[in-house]
Structure formats: structure tokens, C-alpha cells
C-alpha positions as CSV (number, residue, x, y, z in Angstrom):
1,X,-13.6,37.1,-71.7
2,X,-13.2,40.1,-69.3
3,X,-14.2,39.9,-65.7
4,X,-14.0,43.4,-64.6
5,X,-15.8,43.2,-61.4
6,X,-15.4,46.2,-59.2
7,X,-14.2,44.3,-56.4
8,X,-11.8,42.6,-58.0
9,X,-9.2,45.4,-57.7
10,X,-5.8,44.1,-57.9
11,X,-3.5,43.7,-54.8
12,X,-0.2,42.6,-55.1
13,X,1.2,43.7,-51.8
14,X,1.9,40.2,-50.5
15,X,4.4,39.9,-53.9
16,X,7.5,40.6,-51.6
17,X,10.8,39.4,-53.2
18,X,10.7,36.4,-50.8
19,X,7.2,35.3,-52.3
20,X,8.0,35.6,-55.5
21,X,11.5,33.2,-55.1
22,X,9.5,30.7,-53.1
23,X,6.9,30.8,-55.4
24,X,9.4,29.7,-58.6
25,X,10.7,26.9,-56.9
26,X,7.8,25.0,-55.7
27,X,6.7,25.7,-59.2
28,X,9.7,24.6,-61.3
29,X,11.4,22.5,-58.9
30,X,14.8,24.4,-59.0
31,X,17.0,26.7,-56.5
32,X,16.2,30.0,-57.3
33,X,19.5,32.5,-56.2
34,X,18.2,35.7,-54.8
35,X,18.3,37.8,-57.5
36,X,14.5,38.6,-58.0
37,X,14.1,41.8,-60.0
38,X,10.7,43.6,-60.9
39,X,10.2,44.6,-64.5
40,X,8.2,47.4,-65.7
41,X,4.2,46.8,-66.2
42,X,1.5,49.1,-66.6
43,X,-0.8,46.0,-65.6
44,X,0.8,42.8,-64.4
45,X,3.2,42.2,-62.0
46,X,6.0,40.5,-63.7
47,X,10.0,39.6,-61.9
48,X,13.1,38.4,-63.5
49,X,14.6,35.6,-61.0
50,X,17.7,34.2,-61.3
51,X,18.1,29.9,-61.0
52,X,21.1,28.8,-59.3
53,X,22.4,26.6,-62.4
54,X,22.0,29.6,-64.2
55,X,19.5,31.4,-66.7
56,X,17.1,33.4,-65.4
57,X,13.0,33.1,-65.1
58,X,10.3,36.0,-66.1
59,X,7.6,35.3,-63.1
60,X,4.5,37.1,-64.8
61,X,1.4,37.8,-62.3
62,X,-1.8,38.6,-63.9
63,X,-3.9,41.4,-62.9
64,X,-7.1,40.2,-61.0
65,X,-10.3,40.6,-62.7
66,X,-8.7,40.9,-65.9
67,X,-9.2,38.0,-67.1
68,X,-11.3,34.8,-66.2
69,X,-9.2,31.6,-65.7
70,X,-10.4,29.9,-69.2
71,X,-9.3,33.2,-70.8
72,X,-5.9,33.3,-69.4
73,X,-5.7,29.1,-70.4
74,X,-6.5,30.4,-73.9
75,X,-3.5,32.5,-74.0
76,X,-1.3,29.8,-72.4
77,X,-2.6,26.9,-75.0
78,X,-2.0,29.0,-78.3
79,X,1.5,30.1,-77.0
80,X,1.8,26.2,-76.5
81,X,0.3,25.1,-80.2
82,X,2.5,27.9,-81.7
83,X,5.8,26.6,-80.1
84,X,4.9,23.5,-80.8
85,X,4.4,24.2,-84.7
86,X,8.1,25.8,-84.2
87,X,6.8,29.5,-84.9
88,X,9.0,31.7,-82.6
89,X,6.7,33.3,-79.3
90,X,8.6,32.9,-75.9
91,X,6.1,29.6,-74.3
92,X,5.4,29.2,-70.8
93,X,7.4,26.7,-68.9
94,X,5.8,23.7,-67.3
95,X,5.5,23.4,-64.0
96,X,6.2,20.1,-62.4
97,X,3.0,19.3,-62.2
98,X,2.9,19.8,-66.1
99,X,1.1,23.4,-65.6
100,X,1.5,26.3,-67.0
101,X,-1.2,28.5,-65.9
102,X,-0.5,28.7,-61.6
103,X,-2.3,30.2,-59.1
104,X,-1.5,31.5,-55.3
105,X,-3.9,33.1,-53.2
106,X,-6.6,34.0,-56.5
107,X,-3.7,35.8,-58.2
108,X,-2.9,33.6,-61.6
109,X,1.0,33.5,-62.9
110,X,3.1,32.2,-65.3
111,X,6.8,32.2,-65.9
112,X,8.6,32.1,-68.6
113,X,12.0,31.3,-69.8
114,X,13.9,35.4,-70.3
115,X,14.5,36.2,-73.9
116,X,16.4,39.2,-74.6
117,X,16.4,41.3,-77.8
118,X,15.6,44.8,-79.6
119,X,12.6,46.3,-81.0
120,X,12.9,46.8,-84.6
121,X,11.3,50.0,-85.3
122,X,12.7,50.4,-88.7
123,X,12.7,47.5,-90.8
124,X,14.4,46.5,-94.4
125,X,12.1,45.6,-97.0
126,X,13.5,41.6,-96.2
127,X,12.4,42.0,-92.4
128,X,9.2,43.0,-94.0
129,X,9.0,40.0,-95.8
130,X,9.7,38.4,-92.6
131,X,7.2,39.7,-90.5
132,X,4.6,38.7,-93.1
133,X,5.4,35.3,-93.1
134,X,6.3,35.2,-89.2
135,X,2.5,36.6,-88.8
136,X,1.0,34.2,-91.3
137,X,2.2,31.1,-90.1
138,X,0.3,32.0,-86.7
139,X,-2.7,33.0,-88.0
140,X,-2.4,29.5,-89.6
141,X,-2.4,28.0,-86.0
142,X,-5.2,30.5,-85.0
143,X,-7.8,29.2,-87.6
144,X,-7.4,25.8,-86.3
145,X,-10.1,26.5,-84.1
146,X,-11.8,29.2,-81.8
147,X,-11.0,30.4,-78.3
148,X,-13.0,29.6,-75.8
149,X,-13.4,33.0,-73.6
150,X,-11.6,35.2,-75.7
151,X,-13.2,38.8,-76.7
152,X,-14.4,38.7,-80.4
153,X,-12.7,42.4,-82.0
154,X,-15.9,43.9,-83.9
155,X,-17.6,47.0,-84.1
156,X,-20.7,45.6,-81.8
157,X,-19.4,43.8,-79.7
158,X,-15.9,44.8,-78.1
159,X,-16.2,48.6,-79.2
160,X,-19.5,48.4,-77.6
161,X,-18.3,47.1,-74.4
162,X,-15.0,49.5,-74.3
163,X,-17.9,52.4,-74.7
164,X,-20.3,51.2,-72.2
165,X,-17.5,50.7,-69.8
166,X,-15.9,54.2,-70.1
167,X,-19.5,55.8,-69.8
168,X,-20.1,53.9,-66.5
169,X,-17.0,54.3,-65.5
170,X,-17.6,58.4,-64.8
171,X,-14.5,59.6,-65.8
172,X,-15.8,61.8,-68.8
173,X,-16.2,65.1,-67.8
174,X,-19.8,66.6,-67.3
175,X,-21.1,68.0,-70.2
176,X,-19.3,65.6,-72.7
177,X,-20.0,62.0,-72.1
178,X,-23.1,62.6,-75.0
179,X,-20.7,64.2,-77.2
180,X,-18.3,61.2,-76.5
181,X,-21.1,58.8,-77.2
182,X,-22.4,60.0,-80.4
183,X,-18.8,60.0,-82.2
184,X,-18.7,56.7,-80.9
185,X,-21.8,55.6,-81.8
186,X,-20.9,57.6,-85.3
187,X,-18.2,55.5,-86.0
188,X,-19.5,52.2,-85.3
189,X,-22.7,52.4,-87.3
190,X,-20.2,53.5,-89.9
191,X,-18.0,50.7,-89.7
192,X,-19.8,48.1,-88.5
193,X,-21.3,46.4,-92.0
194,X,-17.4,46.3,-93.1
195,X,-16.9,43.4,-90.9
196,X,-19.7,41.2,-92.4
197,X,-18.9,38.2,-93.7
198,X,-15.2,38.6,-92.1
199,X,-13.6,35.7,-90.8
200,X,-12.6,35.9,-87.0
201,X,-9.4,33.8,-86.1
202,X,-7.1,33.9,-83.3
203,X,-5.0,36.6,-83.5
204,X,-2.0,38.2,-81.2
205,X,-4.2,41.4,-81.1
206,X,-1.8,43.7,-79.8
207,X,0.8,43.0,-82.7
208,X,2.9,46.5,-82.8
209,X,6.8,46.3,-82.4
210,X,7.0,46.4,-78.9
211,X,5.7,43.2,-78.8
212,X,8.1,41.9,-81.4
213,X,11.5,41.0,-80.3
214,X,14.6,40.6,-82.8
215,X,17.8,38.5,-81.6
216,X,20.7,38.2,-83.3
217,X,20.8,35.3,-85.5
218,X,17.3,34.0,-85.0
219,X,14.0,35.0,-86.6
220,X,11.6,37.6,-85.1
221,X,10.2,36.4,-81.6
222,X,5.8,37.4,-81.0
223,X,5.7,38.4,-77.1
224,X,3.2,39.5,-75.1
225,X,-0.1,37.5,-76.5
226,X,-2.1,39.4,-73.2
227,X,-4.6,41.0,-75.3
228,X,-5.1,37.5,-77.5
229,X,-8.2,37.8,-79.3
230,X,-10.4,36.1,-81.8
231,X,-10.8,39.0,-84.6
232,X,-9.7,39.6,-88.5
233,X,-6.6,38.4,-89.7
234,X,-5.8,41.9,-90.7
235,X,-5.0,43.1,-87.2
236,X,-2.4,42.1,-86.8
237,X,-0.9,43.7,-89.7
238,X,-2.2,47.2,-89.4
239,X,-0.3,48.7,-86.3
240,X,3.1,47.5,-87.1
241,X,2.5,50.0,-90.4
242,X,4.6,53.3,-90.4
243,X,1.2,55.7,-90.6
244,X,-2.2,55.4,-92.5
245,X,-2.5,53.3,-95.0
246,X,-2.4,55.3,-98.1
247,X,1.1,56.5,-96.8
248,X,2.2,53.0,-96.2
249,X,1.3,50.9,-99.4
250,X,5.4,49.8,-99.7
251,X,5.1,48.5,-96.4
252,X,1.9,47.3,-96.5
253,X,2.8,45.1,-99.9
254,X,6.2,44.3,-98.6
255,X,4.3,42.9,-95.7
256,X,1.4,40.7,-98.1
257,X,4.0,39.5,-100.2
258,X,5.5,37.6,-97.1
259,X,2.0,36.9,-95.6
260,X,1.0,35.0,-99.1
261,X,3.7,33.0,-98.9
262,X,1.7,30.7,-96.4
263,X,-2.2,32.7,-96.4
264,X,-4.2,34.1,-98.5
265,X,-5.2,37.6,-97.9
266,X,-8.5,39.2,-99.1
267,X,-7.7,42.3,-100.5
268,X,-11.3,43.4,-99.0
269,X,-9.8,43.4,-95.8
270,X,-7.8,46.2,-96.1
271,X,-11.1,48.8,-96.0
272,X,-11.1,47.2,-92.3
273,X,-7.3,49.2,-91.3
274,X,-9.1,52.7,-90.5
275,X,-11.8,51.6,-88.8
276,X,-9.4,49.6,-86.8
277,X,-7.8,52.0,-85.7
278,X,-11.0,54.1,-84.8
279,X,-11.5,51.4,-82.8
280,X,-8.1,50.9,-81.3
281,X,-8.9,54.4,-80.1
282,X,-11.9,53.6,-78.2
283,X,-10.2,50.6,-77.0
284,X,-7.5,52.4,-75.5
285,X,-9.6,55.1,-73.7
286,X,-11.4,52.4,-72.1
287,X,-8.1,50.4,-71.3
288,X,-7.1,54.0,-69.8
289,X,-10.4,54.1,-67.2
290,X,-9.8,50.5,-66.1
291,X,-6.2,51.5,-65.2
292,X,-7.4,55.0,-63.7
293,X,-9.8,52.8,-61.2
294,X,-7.1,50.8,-60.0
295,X,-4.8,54.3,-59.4
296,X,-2.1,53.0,-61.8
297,X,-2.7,55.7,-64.6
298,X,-1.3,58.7,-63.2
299,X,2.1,57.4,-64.0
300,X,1.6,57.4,-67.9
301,X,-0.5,60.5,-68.4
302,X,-1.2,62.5,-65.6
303,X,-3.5,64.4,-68.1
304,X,-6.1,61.8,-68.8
305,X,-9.2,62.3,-68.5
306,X,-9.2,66.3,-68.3
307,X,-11.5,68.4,-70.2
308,X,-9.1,68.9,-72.7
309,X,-8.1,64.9,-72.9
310,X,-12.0,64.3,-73.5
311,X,-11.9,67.6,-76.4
312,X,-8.8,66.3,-77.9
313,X,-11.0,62.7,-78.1
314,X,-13.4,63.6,-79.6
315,X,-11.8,65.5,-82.3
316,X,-9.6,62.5,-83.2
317,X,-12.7,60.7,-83.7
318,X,-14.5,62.8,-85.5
319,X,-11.6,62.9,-88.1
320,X,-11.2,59.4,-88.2
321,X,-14.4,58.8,-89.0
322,X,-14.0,61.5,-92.3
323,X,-10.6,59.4,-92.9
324,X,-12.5,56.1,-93.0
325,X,-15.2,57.7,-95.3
326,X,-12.6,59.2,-97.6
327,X,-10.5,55.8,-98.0
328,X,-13.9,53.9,-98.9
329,X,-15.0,57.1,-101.4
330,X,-11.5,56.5,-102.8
């Protein structure tokens, strides 16, 4: 569940390299060297940290007001049913107390043991195969049962919140927040009897290849479960496609034909990829206001949330709703 009060704005000043080093020892119980790194994040904080033995730590500080506590225990418990069940993620490490989810000062972390590794942008029909089975045998874990404070992805419910929070945000120019609205609102009375019936399971929820790491030798590692969700199975499979799915159908049956090696997929549920992305649309604009409050957006687009941004938004909706309309006529 999000808690995006508007005094809960992040400050990580106090994160001095010194902090950060104390900070993994207390919590592991190991010398740290003082090699403490930071790593790009357009939210968290996160540090690589060297131990003395050898090896070397990821220190990953939540934003506050992200997320509530139970929300970031969510993540932390399906990365831990997931490695448990052997399915490759990168888990969080223990702390001696047997945590894994820390706090210091009302700022929540975790660390993790480093895994390097590549994106793979362009797989082989095999690695296809791969990352259909890879993402079936979590979804397997993620019907096991519900999160507890986890956003649920539909059409009413987290679209709705992403547009109420970009319209009270006050970022839309004068003059077209109705005109954002209404090809909103367009969209999601479009879309939203689609999902009927649909079941939600945990799902990654931000499943594109960034977020997937290959390693020589090994399997395909899931990273990043921030944006954990409960939602359709079908999510996760969408994004990591080359372009819409009428120019993706090798992919997209490379991909099912690994994925029904351990679930059954409802053919049904592909209908649900473009309004996905309609929604991943919305969801992003929104994602874009939260980081423009907290100043940190300027640094990826210093044209958000121009005239032209808002134009150009509009348009892409608009279309998207006459692609979603076209792939259900067809």
C-alpha cells in the first residue's frame, strides 16, 4: 500500500559513507572495509560496501513514504518464499537478529548479497523459453496466497489512484488537466470490464529486462521486486515483448510455450496486454509527479511536465485507446 503523505519527503542527508559502513556491521555482524560506493537510483538510496573477508554488500534504503512497513515486509517475504522454492531472485540477507527488513531513524533498508550480470535485451528463441518458465514458476509462488498491503493493478483501482494523484498533484498545465482526465477516464471505462473475472496473484510488476539479470552459467536472475504487486499473471509477460502484440506473436508464443510448462495460461488474458500498457502509461506519469515533488526528476527529463509533455500525453492516450479497440474488433 502506498503512503504518500506530503510530509514524508525523503531525506537522506544523514547517509554519509561513515553511516552507511556502521550501519552494515551492526546489522550483519561483519567488518566492513571502507569501500562504500553509491549506485545509481532514481528513488532509493542504495551503496555497494565492501566486507573485509571479502564479497561485497548492496545497502538498499527505501524512500520514505513510499511504502508502509507491511508493504515493504511483503516484498521482503516473497523474495524469501521464492529463494526458498530455489527460483533465482537475489534474497535479502538476514540480519543477526534474523531480519531482513531494518530500520534507522524511520528510514527502512535492506542489503543484499551483490550479483553481477547483463541485461539481455535480445533473446534466442531458448532464453525465451526460459523466461517463460523462469516467470511461471513465480507466479506459482505468488498464488499461494495474497499480499497483505500490496496495490491491486486494475483499471479502478490503481489507475484511479495514479490519476487522482497527478490531478492533485498540480503539475498539469492550466487548460489541460480536463483534457488529461477525460482520456483517462476514456480509457478506463474502456478497459475496465476486461479484468472481470481475472485472477490477481503476486506478481514482480515491473518485469522488463532491466530487472532481469543474466550470469554466465546460471539461469536468469528476477531483481528489483520494488513495485511488487498483486495483479494478472499476464504482467509480467507483456513488457519484456519487443513492441505491441500483434508485432510480437513469436515472442509472445516462444514465451507461453515455456510459461505452460509449469501454468496454465488463459488465452483471454492476452486482450488484457494493451490496456496494460495504457495503464503503464498513466502509471508512469504519476510515478513522474511523485519524483518531481521530491525535486529528483529534473535529472531524467528536464521536459516533463511542459505543455508539450502534457500534448504529447494525451495524444499517446488517445491512440492507445483506438489500439486497444482495434485489437478487440480484430
Amino acid at each position: 500500500m502506498k503512503n504518500d503523505s506530503e510530509d514524508a519527503l525523503p531525506d537522506f542527508s544523514h547517509l554519509t559513507p561513515d553511516v552507511v559502513l556502521n550501519l552494515v556491521e551492526e546489522t550483519l555482524g561483519r567488518r566492513c572495509s571502507n569501500l562504500c560506493r553509491s549506485l545509481t537510483s532514481y528513488i532509493n538510496r542504495v551503496y555497494e560496501v565492501e566486507l573485509e573477508e571479502g564479497g561485497w554488500v548492496i545497502a538498499k534504503f527505501y524512500r520514505p513514504g513510499r511504502w508502509s512497513r507491511e508493504a515493504l515486509q511483503d516484498e521482503q517475504d516473497f523474495l524469501a518464499e521464492l529463494h526458498e522454492r530455489e527460483i533465482p531472485v537475489v534474497a535479502p540477507m538476514p540480519s543477526s537478529a534474523g531480519k531482513t527488513l531494518n530500520d534507522y531513524h524511520g528510514i527502512y533498508f535492506a542489503l543484499f548479497p551483490k550479483k553481477g550480470g547483463r541485461i539481455c535485451d535480445e533473446p534466442n528463441p531458448q532464453q525465451w523459453l526460459e523466461l517463460g518458465r523462469l516467470l511461471a514458476r513465480m507466479h506459482g509462488v505468488g498464488a499461494l496466497h495474497p499480499p497483505r498491503e500490496r496495490i491491486r493493478i486494475h483499471p479502478q483501482i490503481s489507475t484511479k489512484q495514479h490519476l487522482e494523484y497527478t490531478l492533485l498533484s498540480d503539475f498539469v498545465v492550466p487548460g489541460l488537466q480536463e483534457r488529461y482526465e477525460t482520456a483517462v477516464r476514456a480509457v478506463t471505462d474502456l478497459i475496465a470490464p476486461l479484468f472481470d473475472g481475472v485472477e490477481n496473484i503476486r506478481i514482480h510488476g515491473d518485469c522488463h529486462f532491466g530487472n532481469i539479470l543474466q550470469r554466465p552459467g546460471e539461469p536468469f536472475h528476477l531483481i528489483d521486486f520494488d513495485d511488487m504487486a498483486a495483479g494478472p499473471a499476464v504482467q509480467d509477460l507483456w513488457m519484456l515483448l519487443p513492441g505491441h502484440l500483434r508485432q510480437s506473436q513469436v515472442e509472445m508464443d516462444l514465451l507461453l510455450e515455456g510459461y505452460e510448462t509449469f501454468q496454465t495460461f488463459n488465452p483471454k488474458w492476452l486482450q488484457l496486454i494493451e490496456p496494460l500498457r495504457a495503464m503503464r502509461f498513466i502509471h508512469f506519469t504519476a510515478w513522474c509527479a511523485r519524483q518531481k515533488r521530491d525535486g529528483g526528476f529534473a535529472r531524467l527529463a528536464p521536459g516533463w511536465g511542459t505543455e508539450a509533455y502534457w500534448q504529447q500525453e494525451i495524444h499517446d492516450l488517445e491512440q492507445q485507446r483506438q489500439e486497444i479497440i482495434d485489437a478487440l474488433e480484430g
